[in-house]
N, C-alpha and C positions, 0 to 999 in steps of 0.2 A: 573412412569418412564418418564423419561425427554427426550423430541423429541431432534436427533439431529441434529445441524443446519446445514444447506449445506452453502460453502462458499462463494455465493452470501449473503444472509443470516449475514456472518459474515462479509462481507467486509460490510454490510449497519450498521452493527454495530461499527463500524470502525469510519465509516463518522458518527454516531452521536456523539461520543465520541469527534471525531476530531472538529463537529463544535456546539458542545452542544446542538444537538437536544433532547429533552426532559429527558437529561442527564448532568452531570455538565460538562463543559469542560474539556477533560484529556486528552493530547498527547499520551502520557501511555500507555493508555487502551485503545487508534486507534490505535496504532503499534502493540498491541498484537494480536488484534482482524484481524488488516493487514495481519499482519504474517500468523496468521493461516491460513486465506484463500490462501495468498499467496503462502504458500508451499501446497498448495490444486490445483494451478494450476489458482488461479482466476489472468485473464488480471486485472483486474481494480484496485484487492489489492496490487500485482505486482508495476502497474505504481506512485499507492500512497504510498506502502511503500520506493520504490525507491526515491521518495518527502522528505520524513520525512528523509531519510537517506543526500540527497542535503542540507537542511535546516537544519540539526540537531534539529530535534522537535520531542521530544519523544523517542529520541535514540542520542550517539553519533554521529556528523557529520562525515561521511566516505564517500567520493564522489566515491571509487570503489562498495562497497554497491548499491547506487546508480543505477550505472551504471547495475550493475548484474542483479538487479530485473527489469532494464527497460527496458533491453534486451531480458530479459524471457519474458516480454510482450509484447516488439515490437513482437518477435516471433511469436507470435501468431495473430498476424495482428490487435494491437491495435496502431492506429494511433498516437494518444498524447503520447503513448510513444517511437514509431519510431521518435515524435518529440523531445523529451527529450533526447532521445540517439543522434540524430545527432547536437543538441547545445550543449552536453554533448562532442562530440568528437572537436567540433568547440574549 
């Protein structure tokens, strides 16, 4: 039976994907792995999904996207993306 992973866990899976840590580079498959944590509640997936959604990397570019998940983040008292929301509104 297959442990399952909590969504710290999934957001570190995230960042290898995104920056090809012992995995091939895939945008892809760090937004899914984003995602999931992210609707898990994690700050950090939150603020990089919100990224990929600014850049369009890995998903269509949607800057309200963006905004949504970087706000769910700010929420929670993650500072880099209380930064990202307020040059977001700039």
């Amino acid at each position: 039976m297959m442990k399952k992973l909590t969504s710290d866990e999934k957001y570190k899976l995230g960042r290898q994907y995104k920056y090809g840590e012992d995995v091939e580079r895939d945008d892809k498959q760090a937004v899914h792995w984003w995602r999931l944590a992210a609707e898990e509640g994690n700050a950090k997936a939150q603020r990089a999904l919100g990224i990929c959604y600014r850049l369009g990397e890995g998903v269509e570019q949607n800057h309200e996207q963006a905004v949504h998940w970087w706000r769910l983040a700010a929420e929670q008292g993650n500072a880099d993306a209380q930064d990202n929301l307020g040059l977001a509104y700039l």
